[in-house]
N, C-alpha and C positions, 0 to 999 in steps of 0.2 A: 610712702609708708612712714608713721613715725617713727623718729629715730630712737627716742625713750623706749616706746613698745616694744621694737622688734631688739632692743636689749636685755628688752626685761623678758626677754622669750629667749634667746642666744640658747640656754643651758636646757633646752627642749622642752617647751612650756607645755607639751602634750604630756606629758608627765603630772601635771597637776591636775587633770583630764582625768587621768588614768587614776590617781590617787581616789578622785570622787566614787571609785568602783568597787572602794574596798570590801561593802557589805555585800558585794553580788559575787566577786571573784576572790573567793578562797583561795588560791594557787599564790596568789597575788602578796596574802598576808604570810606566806611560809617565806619570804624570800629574807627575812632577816636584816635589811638594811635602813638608818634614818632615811628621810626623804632629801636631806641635803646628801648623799651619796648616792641618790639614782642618778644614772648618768644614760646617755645613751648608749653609750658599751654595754649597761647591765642588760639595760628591756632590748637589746638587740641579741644579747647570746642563748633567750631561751624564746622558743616558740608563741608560750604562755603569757609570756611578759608584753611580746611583740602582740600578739593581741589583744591584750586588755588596752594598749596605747591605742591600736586602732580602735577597739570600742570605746575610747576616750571619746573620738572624733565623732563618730556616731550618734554620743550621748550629747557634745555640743548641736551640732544640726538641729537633732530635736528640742534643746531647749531654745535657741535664739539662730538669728537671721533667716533669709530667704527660705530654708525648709522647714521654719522651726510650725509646728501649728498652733500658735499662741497667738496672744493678741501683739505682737512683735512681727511676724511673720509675713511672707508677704501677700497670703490669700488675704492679713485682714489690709494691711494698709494699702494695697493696691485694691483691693474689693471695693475700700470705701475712697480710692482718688477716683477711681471711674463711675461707673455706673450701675454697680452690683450692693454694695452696702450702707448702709445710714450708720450715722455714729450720734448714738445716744451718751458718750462717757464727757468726760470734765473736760473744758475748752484745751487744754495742756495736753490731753491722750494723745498717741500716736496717731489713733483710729479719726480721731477729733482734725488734729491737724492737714493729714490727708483730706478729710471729706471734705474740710472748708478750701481746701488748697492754699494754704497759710505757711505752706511747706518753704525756708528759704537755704541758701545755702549753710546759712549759720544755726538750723537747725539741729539740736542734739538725735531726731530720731535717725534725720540722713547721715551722720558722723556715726551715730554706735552701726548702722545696717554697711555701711561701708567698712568700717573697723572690724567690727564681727565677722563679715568677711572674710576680709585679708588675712584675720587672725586664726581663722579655720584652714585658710590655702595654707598659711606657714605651719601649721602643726603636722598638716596631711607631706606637706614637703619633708618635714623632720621625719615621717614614717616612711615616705620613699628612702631616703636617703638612708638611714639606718638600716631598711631591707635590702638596698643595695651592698653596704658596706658592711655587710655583716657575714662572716664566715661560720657562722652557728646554727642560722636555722634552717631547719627544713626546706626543701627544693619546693615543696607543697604551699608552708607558709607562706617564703617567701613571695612566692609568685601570685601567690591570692591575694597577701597586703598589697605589694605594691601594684597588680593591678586594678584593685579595689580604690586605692590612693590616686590614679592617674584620672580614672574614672569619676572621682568626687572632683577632682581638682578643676579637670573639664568644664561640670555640670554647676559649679561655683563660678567659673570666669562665665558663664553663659549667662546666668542670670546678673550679673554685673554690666557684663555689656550690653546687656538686652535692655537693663534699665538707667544706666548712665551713658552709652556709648563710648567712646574710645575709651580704654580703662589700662593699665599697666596689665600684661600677664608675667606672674610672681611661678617661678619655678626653682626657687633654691633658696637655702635657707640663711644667705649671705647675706647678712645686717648690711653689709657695707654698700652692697650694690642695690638692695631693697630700698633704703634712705632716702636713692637718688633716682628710682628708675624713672622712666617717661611712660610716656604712654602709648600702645599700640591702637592703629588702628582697628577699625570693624572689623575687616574684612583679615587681618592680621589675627586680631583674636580668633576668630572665627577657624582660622587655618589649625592656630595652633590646637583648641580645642578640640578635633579632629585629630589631629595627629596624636593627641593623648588618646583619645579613643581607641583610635587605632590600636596604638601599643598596647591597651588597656586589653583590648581583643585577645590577643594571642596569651594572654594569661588568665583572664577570667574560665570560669567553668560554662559551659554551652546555655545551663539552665537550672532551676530549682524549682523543688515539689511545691505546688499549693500550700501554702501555711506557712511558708520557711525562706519567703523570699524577701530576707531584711539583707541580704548582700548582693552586690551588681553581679550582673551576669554578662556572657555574648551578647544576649537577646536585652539587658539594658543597655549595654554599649549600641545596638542598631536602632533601637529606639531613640535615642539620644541625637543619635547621626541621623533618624531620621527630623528631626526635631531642627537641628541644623540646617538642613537640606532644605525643608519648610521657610526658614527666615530668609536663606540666602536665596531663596525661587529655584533652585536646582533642581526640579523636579525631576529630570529622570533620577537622580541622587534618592528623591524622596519614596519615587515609588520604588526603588531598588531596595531601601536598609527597612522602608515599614513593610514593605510584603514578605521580609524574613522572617518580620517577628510574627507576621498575622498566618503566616504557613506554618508556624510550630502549632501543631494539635496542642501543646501545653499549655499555651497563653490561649483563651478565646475567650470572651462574651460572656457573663453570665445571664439567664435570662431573665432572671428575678433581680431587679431593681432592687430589693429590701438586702440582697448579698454582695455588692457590688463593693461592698467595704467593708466586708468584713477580715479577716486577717487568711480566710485560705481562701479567698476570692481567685478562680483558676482567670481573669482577665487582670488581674494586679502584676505588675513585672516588678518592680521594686518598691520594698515598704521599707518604711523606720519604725523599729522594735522600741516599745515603750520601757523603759530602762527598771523597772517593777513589774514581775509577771502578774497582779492583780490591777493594772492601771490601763487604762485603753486608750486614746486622744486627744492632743490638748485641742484639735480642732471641736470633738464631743463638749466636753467644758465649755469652749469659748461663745461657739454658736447656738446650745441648746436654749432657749428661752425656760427658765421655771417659774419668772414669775414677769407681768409685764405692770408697767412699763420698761423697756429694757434699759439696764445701766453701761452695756456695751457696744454693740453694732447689734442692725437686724437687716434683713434686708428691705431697698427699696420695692415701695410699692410699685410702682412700674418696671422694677423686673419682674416682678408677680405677674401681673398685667400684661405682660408682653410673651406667655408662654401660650402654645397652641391649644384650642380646645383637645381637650380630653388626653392629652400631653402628660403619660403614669410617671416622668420626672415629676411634676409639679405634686401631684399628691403623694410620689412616696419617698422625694430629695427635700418637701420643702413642709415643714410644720409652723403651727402656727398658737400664738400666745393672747387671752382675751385679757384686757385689763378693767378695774373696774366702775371704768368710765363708757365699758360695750365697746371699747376700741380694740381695732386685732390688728397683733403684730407678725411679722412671719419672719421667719429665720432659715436657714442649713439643718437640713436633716438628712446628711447623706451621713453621718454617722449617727448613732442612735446610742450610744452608751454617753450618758454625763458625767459617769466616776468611776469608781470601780468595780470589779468585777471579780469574785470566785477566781478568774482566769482570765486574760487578756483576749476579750473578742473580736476588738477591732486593733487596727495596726494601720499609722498615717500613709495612704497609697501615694506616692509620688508621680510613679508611671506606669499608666497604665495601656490596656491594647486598644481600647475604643481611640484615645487620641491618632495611633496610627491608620485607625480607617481615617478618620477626617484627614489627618494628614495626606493620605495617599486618596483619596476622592478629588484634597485639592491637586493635588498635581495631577493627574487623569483629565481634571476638567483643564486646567491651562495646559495640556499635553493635548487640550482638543480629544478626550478619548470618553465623551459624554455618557457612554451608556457606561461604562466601566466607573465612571466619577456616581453617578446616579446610583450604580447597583451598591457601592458602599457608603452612601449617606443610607438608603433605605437599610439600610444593615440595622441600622441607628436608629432609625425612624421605627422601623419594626418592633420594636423591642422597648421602645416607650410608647408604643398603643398606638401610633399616628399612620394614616394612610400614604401609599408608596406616591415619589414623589414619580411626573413622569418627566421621559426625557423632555428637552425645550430647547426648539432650535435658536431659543436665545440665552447665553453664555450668562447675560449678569440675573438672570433669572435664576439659575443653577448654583450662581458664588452668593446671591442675596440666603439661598434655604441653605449653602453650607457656613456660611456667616450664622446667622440664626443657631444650626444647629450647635457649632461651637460654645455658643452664648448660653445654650439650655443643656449639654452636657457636661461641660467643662466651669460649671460658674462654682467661684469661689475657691478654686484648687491651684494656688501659688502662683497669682497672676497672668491666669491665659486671657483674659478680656482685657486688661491693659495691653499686653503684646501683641493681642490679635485683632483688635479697633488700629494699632500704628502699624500694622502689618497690612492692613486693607485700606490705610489711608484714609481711615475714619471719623480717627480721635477728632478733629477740627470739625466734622460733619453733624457728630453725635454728640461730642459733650456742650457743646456751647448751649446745647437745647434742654441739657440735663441741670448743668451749671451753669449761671449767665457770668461767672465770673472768669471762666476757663480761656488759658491765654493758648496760644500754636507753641509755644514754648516749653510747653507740659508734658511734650511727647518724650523728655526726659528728666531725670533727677537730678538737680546741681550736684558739682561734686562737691564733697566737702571743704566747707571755707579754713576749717583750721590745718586740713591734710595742705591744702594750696600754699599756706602761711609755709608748713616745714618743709614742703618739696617744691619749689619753684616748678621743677619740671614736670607736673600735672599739669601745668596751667597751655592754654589758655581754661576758663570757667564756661559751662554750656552755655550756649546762647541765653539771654535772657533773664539770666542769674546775674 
């Protein structure tokens, strides 16, 4: 971590977070104090205070790093490193840099998505710890922030590990030892991740109504751990924590594709609330095409190409732009608002229950338990129009259609096709044929060259880098 940074955050920099909230929390502008005397003693002794910080945290997520849906985020720039998006924007973009894979260490997009980061775990750390050390609030608040906190913090070191590998995990908000920490392993991270979870469990609430699931729950914490469970092949693991969430009658399936994202979608386990109740997605904005030629990403033509005949994903996830050259572009249409709205229709889904059938179909199929892997792909298959797959007494016949389906349900949504190509031992199979530039060293993101400069102890650099 930088040592400047995490000074210049020392006096709880989620506080400045919290300040951006001023026009939506009322409660917030009674308190009477300059913002040089908020301290964490103030936003720790009233309930109200203690959550506007937390929806500080909330409101960064959605605008920048790995969950944000902006063109920053990691549906775009991992969309356009693999083999899901093209990038139409100026050789400098983020989206640009990825698709060419021009990415190096001393790249600024891989320094702010690292920094962004760490600087999210640190603020979520200043709100555990204030909830812990706090003799003021609520037994209720308490226990919802900080396991709302343990929870984010997790699902942060996951996608860090997943896409840099070995990464420091940052749990306190000690300038001193943040400066210099090292880095844990995978399998280290991995552990601890889980163990917040865990703890995250016994405090969260069981579940929430359709429409109003913008805070973790039990059932995202099992989602989560089953997500886990997936990367490290633990499948009994896997099918243990997704058959909790897929046996709650609350989370299932919608069967209309056109609702699948919308904000009371009953198959969405956890969303990010757009910070304006008139405003819907920045994934909406980013991917919608209104005029072509596009000046952002669209998608590639041979993901188009490559969806099953008569496949109701393709005509009702993916739309498409004519330019007036009779060239046609196609884009992300799983959300469908461009801007605003009377009232917020859609709300960014992070996780949702279709990933735990595919989750749990995979582990059934490498559990050897074929008819049971079968009967939850076609869950999936049904429901986008395509005929049942049947069983097949050979195994990579069965991982080829849940790979597939992966790729046609999940494209575009916070980098599941770069995870799940190095998770099938792909990446080297598929991109080289996509990219002729694509090296085996891709399968992670250098770490950043200027973080290496002020902490020796990141280093060694990824392979490659």
């Amino acid at each position: 971590m930088k040592r400047n940074s995490i000074k210049n955050i020392v006096l709880l920099s989620i506080m400045v977070l919290t300040f951006l909230l001023l026009k939506s929390c009322d409660r917030f502008t009674e308190v009477g104090l300059p913002k040089s005397q908020i301290t964490r003693d103030v936003v720790f002794k009233d309930d109200q205070l203690a959550k506007s910080a937390m929806a500080g945290v909330y409101r960064s997520l959605e605008e920048s790093g790995f969950l944000s849906g902006s063109s920053s985020g990691a549906q775009v720039i991992l969309g356009a490193y693999v083999d899901e998006l093209q990038s139409y924007a100026n050789a400098t973009s983020d989206a640009t840099i990825f698709y060419q894979l021009s990415h190096m260490a001393s790249s600024s997009k891989i320094n702010s998505l690292w920094t962004t980061t760490y600087t999210q775990i640190y603020n979520i750390n200043s709100v555990i710890e204030g909830v812990e050390n706090s003799e003021n609030l609520s037994p209720e608040v308490r226990n919802r922030l900080k396991g709302e906190g343990l929870f984010l913090r997790s699902m942060l070191h996951l996608y860090l590990v997943q896409t840099f590998g070995a990464v420091p995990y940052v749990n306190s908000t000690n300038y001193e030892v943040n400066q210099s920490i090292g880095k844990n392993t995978i399998n280290q991270v991995y552990d601890q991740c889980k163990a917040d979870l865990t703890a995250a469990n016994a405090l969260l609430p069981e579940t929430m109504a359709a429409g109003n699931r913008i805070y973790p729950t039990k059932i995202a914490a099992y989602a989560l751990l089953s997500r886990i469970a997936y990367y490290e092949k633990n499948w009994d693991a896997a099918v243990q924590y997704s058959s909790v969430v897929i046996n709650n009658t609350q989370y299932k399936m919608e069967t209309d594709l056109n609702k699948v994202f919308l904000k009371d979608s009953f198959g969405s386990i956890w969303q990010l609330l757009p910070f304006n109740s008139s405003y819907n997605t920045y994934q909406g904005n980013v991917f919608i095409l209104n005029t072509a030629p596009p000046t952002n990403v669209a998608l590639r033509q041979d993901f188009v190409d490559e969806f099953e005949t008569n496949d109701a994903r393709k005509t009702s996830w993916i739309g498409q732009k004519t330019d007036s050259q009779n060239k046609t572009y196609y884009y992300p249409f799983k959300y469908k608002q461009y801007s605003t709205s009377a009232s917020s229709l859609e709300y960014s889904v992070v996780l949702r229950v279709e990933e735990l059938y595919l989750i749990r179909a995979e582990a059934y199929l490498q559990k050897g338990q074929y008819d049971l892997a079968v009967s939850d792909l076609n869950k999936i298959r049904s429901r986008a129009g395509l005929p049942s797959l049947v069983n097949s007494a050979d195994p990579n016949v069965l991982t080829n259609a849940l790979i597939k389906e992966r790729r046609s349900e999940l494209f575009t949504e916070f980098g599941h096709r770069f995870y799940d190509l190095r998770q099938h031992n792909l990446l080297d199979i598929v991109m080289p044929v996509k990219k002729t530039n694509w090296k085996p060293h891709f399968k992670l993101l250098p770490l950043p060259e200027k973080e290496l400069l002020l902490n020796p102890n990141l280093n060694p650099q990824n392979d490659g880098y």
